[in-house]
FITOR-482558 format. One line per 10 residues: their letters; for each residue y, z, x of C-alpha. Coordinates in nm, 2 decimals. Layout:
a) Y/Z/X ~ ...
This chain:
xxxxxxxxxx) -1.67/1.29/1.62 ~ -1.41/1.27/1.32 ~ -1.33/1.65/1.42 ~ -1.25/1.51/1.80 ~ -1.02/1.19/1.62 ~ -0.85/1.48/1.38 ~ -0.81/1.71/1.69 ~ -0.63/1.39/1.84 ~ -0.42/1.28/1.52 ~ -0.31/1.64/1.57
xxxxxxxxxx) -0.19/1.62/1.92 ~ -0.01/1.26/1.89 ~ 0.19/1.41/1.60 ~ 0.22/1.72/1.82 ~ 0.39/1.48/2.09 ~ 0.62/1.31/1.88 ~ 0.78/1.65/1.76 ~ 0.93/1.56/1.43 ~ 0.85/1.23/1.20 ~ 0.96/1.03/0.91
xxxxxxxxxx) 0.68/0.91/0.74 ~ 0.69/0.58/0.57 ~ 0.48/0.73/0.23 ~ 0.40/0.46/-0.03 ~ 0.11/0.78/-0.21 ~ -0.15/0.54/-0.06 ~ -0.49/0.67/0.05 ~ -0.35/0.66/0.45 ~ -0.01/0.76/0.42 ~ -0.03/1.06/0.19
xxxxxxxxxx) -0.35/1.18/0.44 ~ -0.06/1.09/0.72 ~ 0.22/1.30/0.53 ~ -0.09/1.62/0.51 ~ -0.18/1.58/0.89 ~ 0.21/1.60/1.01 ~ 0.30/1.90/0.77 ~ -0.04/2.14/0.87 ~ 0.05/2.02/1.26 ~ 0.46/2.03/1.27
xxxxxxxxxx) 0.56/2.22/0.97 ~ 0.74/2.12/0.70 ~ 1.09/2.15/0.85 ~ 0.98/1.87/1.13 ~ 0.84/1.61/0.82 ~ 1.01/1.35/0.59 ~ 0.86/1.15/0.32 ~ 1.04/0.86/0.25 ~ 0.91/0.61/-0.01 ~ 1.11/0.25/-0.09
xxxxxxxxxx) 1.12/0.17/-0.43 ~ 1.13/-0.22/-0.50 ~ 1.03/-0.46/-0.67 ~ 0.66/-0.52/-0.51 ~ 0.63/-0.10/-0.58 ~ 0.51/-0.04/-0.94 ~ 0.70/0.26/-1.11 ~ 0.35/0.43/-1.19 ~ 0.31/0.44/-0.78 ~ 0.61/0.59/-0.70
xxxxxxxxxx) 0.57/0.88/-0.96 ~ 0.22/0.94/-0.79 ~ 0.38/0.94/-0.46 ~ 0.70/1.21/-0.63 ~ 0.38/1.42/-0.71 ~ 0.18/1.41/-0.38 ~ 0.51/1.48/-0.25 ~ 0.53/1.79/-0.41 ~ 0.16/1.87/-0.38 ~ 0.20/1.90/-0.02
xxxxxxxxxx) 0.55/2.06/0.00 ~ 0.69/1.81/0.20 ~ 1.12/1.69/0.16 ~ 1.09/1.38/-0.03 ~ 1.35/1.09/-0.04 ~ 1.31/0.77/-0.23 ~ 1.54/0.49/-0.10 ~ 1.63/0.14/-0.28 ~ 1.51/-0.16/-0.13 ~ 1.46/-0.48/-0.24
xxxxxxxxxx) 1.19/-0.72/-0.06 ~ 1.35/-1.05/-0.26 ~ 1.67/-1.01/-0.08 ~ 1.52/-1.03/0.23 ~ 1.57/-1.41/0.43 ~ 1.22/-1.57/0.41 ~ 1.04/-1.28/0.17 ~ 1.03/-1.54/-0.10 ~ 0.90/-1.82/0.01 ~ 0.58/-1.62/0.04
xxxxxxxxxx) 0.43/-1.79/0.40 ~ 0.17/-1.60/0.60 ~ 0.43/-1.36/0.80 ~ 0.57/-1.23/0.43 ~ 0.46/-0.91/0.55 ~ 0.60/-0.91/0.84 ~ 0.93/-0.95/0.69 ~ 0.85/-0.69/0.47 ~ 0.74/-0.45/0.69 ~ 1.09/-0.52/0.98
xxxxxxxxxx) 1.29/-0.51/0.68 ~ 1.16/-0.15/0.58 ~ 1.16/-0.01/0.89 ~ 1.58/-0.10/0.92 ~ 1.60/0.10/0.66 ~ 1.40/0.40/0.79 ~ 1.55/0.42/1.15 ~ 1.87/0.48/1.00 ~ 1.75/0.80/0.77 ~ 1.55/0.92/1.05
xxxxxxxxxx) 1.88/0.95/1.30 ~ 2.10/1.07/1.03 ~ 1.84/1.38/0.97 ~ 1.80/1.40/1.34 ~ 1.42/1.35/1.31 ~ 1.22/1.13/1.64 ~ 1.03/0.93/1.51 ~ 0.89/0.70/1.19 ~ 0.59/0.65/1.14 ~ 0.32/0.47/0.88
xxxxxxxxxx) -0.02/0.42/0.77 ~ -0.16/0.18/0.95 ~ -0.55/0.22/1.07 ~ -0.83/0.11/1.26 ~ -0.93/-0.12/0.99 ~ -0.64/-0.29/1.02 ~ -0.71/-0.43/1.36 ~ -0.98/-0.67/1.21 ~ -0.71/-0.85/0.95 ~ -0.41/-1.02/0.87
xxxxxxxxxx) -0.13/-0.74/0.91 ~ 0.16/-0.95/1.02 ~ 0.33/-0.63/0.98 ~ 0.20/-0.44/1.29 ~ 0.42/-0.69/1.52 ~ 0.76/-0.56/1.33 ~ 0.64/-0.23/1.39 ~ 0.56/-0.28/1.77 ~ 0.93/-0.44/1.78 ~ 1.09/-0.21/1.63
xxxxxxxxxx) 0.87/0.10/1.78 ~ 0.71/0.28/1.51 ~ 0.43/0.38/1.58 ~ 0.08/0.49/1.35 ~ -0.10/0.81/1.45 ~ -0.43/0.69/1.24 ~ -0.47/0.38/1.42 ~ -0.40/0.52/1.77 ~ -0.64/0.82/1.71 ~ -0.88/0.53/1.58
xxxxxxxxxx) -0.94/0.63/1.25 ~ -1.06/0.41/0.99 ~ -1.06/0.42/0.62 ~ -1.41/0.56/0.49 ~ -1.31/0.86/0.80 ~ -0.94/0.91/0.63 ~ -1.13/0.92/0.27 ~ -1.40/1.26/0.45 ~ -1.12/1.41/0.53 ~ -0.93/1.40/0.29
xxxxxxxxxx) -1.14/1.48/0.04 ~ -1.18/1.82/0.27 ~ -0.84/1.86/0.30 ~ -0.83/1.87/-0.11 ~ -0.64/1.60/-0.14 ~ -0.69/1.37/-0.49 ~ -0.61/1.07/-0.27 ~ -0.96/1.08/-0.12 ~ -1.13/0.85/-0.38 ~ -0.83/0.67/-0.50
xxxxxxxxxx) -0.87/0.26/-0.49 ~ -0.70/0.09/-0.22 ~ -0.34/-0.06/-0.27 ~ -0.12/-0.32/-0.15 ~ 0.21/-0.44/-0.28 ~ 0.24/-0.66/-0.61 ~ 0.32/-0.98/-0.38 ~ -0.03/-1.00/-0.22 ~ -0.14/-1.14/-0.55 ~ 0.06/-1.41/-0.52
xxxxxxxxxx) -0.13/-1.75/-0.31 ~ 0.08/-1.80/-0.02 ~ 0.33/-2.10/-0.07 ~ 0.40/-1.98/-0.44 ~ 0.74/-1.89/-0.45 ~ 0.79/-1.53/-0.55 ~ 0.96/-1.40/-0.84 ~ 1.09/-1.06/-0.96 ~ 0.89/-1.22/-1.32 ~ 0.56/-1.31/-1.13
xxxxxxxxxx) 0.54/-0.95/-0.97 ~ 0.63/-0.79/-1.33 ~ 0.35/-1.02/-1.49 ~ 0.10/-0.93/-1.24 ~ 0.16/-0.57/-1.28 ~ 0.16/-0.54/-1.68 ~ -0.18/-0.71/-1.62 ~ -0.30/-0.50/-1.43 ~ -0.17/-0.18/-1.55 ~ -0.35/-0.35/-1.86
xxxxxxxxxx) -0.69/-0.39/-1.68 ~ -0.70/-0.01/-1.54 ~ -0.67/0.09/-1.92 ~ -1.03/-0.04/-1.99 ~ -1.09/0.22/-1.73 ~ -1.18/-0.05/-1.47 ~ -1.05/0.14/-1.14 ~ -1.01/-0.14/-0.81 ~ -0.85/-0.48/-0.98 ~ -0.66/-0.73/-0.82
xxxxxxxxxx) -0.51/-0.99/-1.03 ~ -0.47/-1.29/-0.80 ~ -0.21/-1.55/-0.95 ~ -0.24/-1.91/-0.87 ~ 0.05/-2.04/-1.01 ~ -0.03/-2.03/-1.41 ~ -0.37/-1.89/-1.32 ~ -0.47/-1.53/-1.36 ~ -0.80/-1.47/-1.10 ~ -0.90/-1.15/-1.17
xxxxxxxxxx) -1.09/-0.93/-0.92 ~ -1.32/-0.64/-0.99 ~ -1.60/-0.45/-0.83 ~ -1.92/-0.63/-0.95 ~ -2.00/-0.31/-1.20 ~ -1.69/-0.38/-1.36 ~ -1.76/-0.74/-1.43 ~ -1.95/-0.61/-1.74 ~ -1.63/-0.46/-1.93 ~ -1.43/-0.74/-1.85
xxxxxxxxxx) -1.68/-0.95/-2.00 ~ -1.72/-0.75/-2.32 ~ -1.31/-0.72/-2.37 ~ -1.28/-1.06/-2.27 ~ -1.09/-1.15/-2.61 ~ -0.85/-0.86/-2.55 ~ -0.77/-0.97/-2.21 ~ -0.75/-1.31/-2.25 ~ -0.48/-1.22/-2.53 ~ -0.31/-1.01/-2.33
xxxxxxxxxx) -0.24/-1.20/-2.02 ~ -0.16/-1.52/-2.19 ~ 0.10/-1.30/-2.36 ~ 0.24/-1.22/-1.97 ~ 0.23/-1.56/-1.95 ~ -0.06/-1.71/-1.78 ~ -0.21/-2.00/-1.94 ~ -0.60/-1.96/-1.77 ~ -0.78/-1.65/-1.73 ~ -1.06/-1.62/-1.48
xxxxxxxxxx) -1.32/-1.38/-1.31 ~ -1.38/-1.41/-0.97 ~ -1.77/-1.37/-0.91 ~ -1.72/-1.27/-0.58 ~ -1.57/-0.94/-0.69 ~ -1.30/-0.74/-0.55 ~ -1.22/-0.85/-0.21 ~ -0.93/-0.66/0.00 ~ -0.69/-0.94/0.13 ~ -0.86/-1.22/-0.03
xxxxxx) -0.59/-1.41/-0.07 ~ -0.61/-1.45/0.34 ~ -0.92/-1.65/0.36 ~ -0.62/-1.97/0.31 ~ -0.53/-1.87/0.67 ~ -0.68/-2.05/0.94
């Protein structure tokens, strides 16, 4: 079965004849960016990655490398998700925002280079949450491959850990703002504070953390094997990001949750 979905991915791609693809270094996109280079050829593909301030600088030199890894063109554009009417405010269609905002500024790059299409990581996965963003896409037509050839996540991880790609285990990402409760304004200093805390979490070698902000509270998500380390560096963390500025530090005994921060939503 996951030979028939890659057989498929191969012949959507085939279809569309040349892509831009929106490439972030993610697990999805970077296995996206592989699957459109071995089917079209490296003439027929773009990478493009926006660099903001919801992007953490370690991210985008991880996607520069992948980039390179798979011998793709590479173009890193500015963008900036504050300036965007209604980012801020941070209500349940931020993404969406986001997402039609980004894509403005990929249609353009992809009829200057005389490319067809854009295209981005979304997959079957997606279909069962709070992606806001897939309407902007379907306005805007860009389309994802991984979703239409129905692949989801723990099949995009097999192969690409066949493909050899270092991806394959990596921990799954979403921009800085999802840390931020809906209805908390956001701030180019909230997004910074969120990610100098958790650039300082991954240093304890603790690999998937979200650090959820609610307002002057830091709730800090890990997988339940990592609750242990945060525990015993509790002193050094609590130090740390009170430093950054938030004033109570908690663990969330639920663990690491991907969109957690959506269970507000009715």
């Amino acid at each position: 079965m996951l030979t028939e979905k890659y057989n498929k991915l191969q012949s959507i791609l085939r279809d569309m004849e040349s892509v831009v693809v929106a490439f972030s270094g993610g697990v999805d996109s970077t296995f996206l960016l592989k699957a459109a280079v071995d089917t079209l050829g490296t003439e027929r593909v773009l990478a493009v990655t926006a660099d903001s301030e919801t992007y953490p600088s370690s991210e985008l030199e991880e996607a520069r490398v992948l980039a390179s890894k798979i011998g793709v063109k590479h173009q890193v554009i500015e963008t900036s998700e504050l300036a965007i009417p209604g980012y801020a405010e941070n209500n349940k269609n931020r993404c969406y925002f986001c997402k039609s905002s980004l894509f403005d500024h990929l249609i353009p790059v992809m009829e200057e280079k005389g490319f067809q299409n854009v295209i981005y990581g979304v997959i079957a996965d997606d279909m069962n949450e709070h992606r806001p963003g897939m309407q902007a896409a379907k306005e805007k037509g860009i389309r994802g491959p991984l979703l239409e050839a129905n692949l989801f996540k723990q099949e995009i991880r097999e192969l690409s850990q066949q493909f050899d790609l270092p991806t394959w285990d990596k921990p799954s990402f979403a921009c800085l703002s999802s840390r931020i409760a809906y209805g908390e304004y956001i701030t180019k200093e909230k997004l910074t504070k969120v990610e100098r805390a958790e650039s300082f979490l991954k240093s304890l070698r603790i690999r998937q953390v979200r650090v959820r902000t609610h307002d002057e509270i830091a709730r800090i998500e890990v997988e339940p094997n990592d609750m242990k380390t945060v525990l015993e560096n509790h002193d050094s963390i609590v130090r740390e990001l009170q430093e950054y500025g938030y004033k109570y530090i908690t663990l969330d005994l639920l663990g690491y949750q991907s969109g957690s921060m959506n269970k507000v939503l009715s």
